[in-house]
PAZAPA-4460 file (N, C-alpha, C; in steps of 0.05 Angstrom, whole numbers, plus 32768, in hexadecimal, padded with zeros to 4 digits):
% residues 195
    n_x    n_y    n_z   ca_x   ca_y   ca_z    c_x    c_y    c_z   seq   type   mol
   85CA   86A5   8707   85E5   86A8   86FC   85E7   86C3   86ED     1      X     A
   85FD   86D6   86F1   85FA   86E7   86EB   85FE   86EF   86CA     2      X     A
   85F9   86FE   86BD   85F5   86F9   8698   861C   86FA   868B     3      X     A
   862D   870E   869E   8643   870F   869E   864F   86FB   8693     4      X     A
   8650   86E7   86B8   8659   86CA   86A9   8649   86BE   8691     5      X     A
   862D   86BB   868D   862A   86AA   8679   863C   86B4   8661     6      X     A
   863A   86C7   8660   8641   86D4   8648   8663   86D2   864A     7      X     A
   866F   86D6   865F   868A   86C3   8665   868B   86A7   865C     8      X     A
   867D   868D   8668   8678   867A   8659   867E   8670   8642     9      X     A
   865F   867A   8635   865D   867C   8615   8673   8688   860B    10      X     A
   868C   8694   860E   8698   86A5   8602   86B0   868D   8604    11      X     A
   86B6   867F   861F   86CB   8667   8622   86C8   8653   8611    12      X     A
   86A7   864B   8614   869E   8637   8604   86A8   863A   85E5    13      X     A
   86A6   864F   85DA   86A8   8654   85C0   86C2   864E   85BC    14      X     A
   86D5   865A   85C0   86F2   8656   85BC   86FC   863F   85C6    15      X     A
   86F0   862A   85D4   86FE   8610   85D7   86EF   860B   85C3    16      X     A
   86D8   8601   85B9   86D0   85F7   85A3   86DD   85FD   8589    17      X     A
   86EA   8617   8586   86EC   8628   856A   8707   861B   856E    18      X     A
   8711   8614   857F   8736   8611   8582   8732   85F3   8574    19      X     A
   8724   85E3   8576   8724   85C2   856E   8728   85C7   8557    20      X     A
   873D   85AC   854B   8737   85A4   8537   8719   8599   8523    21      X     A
   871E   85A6   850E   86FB   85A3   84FC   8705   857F   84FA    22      X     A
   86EE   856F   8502   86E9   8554   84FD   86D6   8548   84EF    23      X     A
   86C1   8563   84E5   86AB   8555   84D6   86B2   8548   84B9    24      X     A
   86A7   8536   84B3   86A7   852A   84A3   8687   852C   8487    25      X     A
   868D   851F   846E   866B   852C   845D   866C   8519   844C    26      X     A
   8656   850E   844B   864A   84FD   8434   8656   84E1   843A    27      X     A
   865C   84DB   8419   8673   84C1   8416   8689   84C5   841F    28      X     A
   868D   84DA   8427   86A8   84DC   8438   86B0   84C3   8452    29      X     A
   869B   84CB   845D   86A3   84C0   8476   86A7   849C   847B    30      X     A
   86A0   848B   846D   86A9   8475   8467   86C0   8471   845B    31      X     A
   86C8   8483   8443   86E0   848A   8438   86F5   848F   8450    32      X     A
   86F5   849F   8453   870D   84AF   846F   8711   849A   8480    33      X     A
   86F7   8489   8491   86FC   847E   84A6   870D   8468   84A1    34      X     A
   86FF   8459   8485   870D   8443   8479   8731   844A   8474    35      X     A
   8734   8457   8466   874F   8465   846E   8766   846B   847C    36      X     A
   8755   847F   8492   875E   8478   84B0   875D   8460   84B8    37      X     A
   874F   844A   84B9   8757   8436   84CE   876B   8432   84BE    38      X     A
   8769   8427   849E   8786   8418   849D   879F   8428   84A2    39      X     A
   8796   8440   84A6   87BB   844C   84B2   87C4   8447   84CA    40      X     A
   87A7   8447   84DA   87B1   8445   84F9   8796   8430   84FD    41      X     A
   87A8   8414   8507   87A9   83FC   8510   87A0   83FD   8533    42      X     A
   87AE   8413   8535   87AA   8412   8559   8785   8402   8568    43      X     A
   878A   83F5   857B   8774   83EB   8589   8771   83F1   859C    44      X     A
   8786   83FD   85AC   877D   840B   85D4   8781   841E   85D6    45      X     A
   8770   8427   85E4   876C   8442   85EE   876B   8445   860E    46      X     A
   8775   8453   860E   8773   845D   8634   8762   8478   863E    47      X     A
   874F   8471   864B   873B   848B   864D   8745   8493   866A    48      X     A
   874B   84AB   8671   8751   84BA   868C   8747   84C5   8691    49      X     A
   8743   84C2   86B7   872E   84DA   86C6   8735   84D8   86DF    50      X     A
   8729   84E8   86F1   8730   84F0   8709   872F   84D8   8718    51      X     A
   8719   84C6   8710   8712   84AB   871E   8729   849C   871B    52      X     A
   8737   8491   8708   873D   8485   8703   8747   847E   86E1    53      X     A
   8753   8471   86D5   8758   8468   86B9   874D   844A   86AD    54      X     A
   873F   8451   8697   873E   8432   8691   873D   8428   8670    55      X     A
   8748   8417   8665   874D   840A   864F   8737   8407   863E    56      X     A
   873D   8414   8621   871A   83F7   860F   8731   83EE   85FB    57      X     A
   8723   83E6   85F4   872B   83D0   85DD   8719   83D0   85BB    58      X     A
   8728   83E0   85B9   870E   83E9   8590   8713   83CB   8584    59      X     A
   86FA   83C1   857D   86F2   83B4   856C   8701   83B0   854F    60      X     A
   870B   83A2   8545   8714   83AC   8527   86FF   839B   851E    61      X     A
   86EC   8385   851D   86CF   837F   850D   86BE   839D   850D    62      X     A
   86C8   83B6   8512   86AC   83C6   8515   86C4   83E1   8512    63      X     A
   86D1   83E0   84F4   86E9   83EC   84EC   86E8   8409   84E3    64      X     A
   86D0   8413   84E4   86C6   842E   84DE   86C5   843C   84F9    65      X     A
   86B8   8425   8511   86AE   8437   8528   86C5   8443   8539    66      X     A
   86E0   8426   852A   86F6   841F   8547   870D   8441   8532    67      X     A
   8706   843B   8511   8716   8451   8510   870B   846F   850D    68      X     A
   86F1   846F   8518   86E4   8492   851A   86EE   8495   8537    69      X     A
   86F1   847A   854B   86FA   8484   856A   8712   848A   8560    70      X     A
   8725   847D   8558   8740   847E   855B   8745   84A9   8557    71      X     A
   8733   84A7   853A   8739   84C6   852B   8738   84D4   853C    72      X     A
   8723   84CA   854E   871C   84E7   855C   8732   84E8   8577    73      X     A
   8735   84D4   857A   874E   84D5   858F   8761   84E7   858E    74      X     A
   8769   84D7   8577   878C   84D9   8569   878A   8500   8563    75      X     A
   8766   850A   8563   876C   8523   8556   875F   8534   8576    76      X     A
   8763   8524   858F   8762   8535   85AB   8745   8546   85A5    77      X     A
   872E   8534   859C   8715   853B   8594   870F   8532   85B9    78      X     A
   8717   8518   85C4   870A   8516   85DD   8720   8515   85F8    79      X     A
   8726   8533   85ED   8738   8542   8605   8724   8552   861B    80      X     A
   8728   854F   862F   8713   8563   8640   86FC   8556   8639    81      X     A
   86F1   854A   8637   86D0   8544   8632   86C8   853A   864C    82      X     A
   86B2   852F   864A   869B   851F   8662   8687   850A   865E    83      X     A
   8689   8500   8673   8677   84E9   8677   865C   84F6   8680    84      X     A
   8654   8501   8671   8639   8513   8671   8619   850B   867B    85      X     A
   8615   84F8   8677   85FF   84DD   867A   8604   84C4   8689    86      X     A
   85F0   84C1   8699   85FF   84AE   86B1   85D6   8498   86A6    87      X     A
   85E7   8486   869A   85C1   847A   868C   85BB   8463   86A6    88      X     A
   85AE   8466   86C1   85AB   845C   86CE   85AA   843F   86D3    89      X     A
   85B3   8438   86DA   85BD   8416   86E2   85BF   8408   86C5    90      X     A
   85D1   8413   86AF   85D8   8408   8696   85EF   8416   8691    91      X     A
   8602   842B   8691   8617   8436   868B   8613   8455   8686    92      X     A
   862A   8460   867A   8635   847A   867E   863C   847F   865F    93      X     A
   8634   849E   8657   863F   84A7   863E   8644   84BE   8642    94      X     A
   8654   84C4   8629   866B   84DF   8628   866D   84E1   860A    95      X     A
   8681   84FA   860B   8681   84FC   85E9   8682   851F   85E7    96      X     A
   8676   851F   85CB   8676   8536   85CB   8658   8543   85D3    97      X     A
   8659   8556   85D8   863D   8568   85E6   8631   8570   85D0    98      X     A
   8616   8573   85D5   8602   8584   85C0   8614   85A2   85B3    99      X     A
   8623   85AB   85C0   862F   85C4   85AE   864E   85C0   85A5   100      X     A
   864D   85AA   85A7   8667   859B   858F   8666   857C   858A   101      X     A
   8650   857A   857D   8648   8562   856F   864F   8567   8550   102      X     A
   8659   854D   8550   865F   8551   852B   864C   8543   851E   103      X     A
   864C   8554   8504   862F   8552   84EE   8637   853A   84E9   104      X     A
   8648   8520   84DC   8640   850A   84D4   863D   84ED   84E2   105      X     A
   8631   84DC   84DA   8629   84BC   84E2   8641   84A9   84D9   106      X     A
   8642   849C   84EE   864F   8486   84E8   863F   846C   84DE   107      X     A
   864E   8462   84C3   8638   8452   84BD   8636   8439   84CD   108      X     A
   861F   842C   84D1   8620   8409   84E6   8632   83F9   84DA   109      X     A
   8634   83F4   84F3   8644   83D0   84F3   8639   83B9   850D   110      X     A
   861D   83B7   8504   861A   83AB   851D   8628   8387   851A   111      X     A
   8634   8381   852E   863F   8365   852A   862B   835B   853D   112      X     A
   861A   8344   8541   8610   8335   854F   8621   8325   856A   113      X     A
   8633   8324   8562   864F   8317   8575   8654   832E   8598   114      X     A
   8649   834F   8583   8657   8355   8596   863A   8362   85A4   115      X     A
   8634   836A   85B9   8619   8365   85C8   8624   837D   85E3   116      X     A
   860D   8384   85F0   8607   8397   8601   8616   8392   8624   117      X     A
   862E   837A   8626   8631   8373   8637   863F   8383   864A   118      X     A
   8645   8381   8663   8654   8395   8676   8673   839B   866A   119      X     A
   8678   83B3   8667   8697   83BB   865E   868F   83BF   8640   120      X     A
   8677   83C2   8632   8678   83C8   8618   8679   83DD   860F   121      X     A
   8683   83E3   85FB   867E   840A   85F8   8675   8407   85DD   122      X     A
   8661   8415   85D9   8654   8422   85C4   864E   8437   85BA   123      X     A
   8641   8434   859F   8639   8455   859E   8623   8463   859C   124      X     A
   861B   847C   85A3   8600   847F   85AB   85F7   8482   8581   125      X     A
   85E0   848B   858A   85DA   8491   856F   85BD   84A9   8565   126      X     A
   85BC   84AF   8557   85A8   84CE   855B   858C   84B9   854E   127      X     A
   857E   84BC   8555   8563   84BA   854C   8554   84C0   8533   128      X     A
   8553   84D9   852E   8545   84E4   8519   8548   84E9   8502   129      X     A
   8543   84E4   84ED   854D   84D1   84CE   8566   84CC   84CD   130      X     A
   856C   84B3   84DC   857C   849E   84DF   856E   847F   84D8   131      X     A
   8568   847C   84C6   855D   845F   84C4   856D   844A   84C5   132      X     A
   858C   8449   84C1   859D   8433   84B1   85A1   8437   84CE   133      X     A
   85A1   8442   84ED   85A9   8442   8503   85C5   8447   8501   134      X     A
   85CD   8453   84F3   85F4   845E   84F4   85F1   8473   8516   135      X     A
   860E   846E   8516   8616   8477   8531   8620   8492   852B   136      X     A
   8617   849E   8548   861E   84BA   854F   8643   84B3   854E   137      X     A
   864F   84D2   8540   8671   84C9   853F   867C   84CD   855B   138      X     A
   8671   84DB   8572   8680   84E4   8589   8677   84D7   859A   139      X     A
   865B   84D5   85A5   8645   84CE   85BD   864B   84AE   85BC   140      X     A
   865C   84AC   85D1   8663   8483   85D8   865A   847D   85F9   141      X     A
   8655   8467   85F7   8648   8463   8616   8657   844E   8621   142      X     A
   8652   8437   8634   8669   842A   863D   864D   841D   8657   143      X     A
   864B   8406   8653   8633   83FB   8658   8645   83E3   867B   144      X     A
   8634   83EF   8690   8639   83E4   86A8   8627   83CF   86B3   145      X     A
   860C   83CE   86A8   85F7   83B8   86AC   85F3   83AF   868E   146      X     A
   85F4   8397   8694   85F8   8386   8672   85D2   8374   866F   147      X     A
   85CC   8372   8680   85AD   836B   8688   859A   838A   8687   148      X     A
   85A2   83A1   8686   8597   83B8   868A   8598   83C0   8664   149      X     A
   85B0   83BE   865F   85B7   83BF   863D   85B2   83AC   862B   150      X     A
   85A0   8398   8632   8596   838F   8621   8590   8397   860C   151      X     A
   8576   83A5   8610   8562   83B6   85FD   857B   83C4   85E7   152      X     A
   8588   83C8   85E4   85A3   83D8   85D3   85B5   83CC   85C0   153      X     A
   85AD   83AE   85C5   85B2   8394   85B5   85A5   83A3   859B   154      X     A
   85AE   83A7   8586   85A8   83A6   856D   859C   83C0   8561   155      X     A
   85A7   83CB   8570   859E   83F4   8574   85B6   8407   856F   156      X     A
   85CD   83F8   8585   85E2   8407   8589   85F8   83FA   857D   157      X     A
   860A   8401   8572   8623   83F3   856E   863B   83F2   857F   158      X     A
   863E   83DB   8588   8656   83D3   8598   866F   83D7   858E   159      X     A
   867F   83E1   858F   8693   83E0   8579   86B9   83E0   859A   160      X     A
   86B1   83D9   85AC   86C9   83D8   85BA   86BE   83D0   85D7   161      X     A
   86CD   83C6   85F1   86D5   83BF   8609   86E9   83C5   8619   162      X     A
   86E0   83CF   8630   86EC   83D6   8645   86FD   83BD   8651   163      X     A
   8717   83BA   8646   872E   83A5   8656   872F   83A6   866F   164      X     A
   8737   83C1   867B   8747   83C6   8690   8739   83DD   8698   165      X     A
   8737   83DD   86B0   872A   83F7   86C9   8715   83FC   86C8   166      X     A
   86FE   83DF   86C9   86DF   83E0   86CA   86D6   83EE   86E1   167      X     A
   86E5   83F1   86F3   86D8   83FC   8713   86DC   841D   8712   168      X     A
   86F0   8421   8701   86EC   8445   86FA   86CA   8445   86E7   169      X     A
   86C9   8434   86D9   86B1   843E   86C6   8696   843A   86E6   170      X     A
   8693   8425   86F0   8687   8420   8701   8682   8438   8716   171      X     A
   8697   844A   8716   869E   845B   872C   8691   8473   8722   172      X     A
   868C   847E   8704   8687   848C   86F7   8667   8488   86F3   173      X     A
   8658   8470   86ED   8641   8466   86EE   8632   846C   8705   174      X     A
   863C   8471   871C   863D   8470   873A   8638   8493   8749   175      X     A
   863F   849E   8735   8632   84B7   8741   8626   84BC   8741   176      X     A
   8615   84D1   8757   85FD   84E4   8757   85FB   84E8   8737   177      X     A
   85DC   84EC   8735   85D4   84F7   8719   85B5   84FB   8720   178      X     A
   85A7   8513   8711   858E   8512   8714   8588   851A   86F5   179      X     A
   8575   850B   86E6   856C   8506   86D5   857E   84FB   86C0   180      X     A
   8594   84F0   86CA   85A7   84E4   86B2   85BE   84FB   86AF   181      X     A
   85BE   850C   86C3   85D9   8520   86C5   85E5   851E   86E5   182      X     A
   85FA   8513   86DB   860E   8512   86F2   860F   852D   86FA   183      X     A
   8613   8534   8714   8618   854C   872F   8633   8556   8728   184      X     A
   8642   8540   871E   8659   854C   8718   8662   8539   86FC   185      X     A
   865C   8547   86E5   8673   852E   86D0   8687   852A   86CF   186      X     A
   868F   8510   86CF   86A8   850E   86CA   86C0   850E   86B3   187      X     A
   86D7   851F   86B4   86E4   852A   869C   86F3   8518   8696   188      X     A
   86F3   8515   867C   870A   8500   866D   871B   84FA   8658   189      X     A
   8730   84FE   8658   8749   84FA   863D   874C   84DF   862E   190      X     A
   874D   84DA   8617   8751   84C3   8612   876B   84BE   85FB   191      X     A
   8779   84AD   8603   8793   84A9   85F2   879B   8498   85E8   192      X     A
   87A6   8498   85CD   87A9   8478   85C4   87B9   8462   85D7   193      X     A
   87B8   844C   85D5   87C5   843F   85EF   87DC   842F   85DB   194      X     A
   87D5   8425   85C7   87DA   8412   85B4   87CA   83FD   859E   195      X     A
***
């Protein structure tokens, strides 16, 4: 590839990133704010769009931090243009934000026991490394297509919403070429409050 374009690239890259709204959040803040936000905005559906197809989740309000850091980031066109980046082989698909627009803070847990790793679940990923309380990454959500394959994620990940409507788009998305957990082609996606 010639150095031109990269340097074309990196130069696009920058200015869509620099154009976003700042979403990070610090400290005690971020339980503050989210708590906040939800009670302003009540909303529970969301509609995710893509080439494949459209399909419905359903935010949790038992898991009222996670359902109002998605909503924020919605409502603030944080997951405009993004991707289903990760295709986690015969268990589901994640998206979010990429390693060069990840936001610095955690969402704190809410794991509910009720709610479990089953097909149509969406969760959130979560970073590893001094993370002990297991709080969730605020962008990186996955959406689980083998519920016998996601087991293991029972009591790791937090569930915090469900896919209602247009499981065969996520299916469809799960379903592509990928070699090493990167789809050949990712698939792009908008997400909008539904109600």
């Amino acid at each position: 590839m010639p150095k031109r374009f990269l340097l074309y690239l990196l130069a696009i890259t920058f200015l869509i990133v620099s154009c976003r709204k700042d979403m990070r959040l610090f400290g005690a803040d971020v339980k503050q704010t989210l708590e906040r936000f939800g009670r302003e905005n009540p909303e529970t559906l969301v509609k995710v769009h893509t080439r494949l197809g459209d399909f419905t989740i359903k935010l949790f309000e038992e898991t009222p931090l996670h359902r109002a850091n998605f909503l924020r980031l919605v409502k603030a066109n944080y997951y405009t243009d993004r991707y289903f980046y990760r295709i986690v082989y015969e268990t589901g698909i994640q998206g979010g934000g990429e390693y060069f627009d990840r936001l610095d803070y955690l969402v704190p847990a809410e794991y509910k026991p009720e709610f479990t790793h089953k097909r149509g679940a969406v969760g959130m990923a979560r970073y590893e490394e001094g993370n002990p309380e297991k709080a969730s990454s605020p962008s990186e959500f996955f959406i689980i297509t083998n519920e016998e394959e996601a087991r293991k994620f029972n009591g790791n990940y937090v569930v915090f919403g469900q896919v209602t409507e247009g499981m065969d788009v996520v299916d469809k998305i799960q379903q592509a070429r990928a070699y090493d957990e990167k789809p050949d082609i990712p698939v792009k996606f908008d997400i909008e409050v539904k109600e």
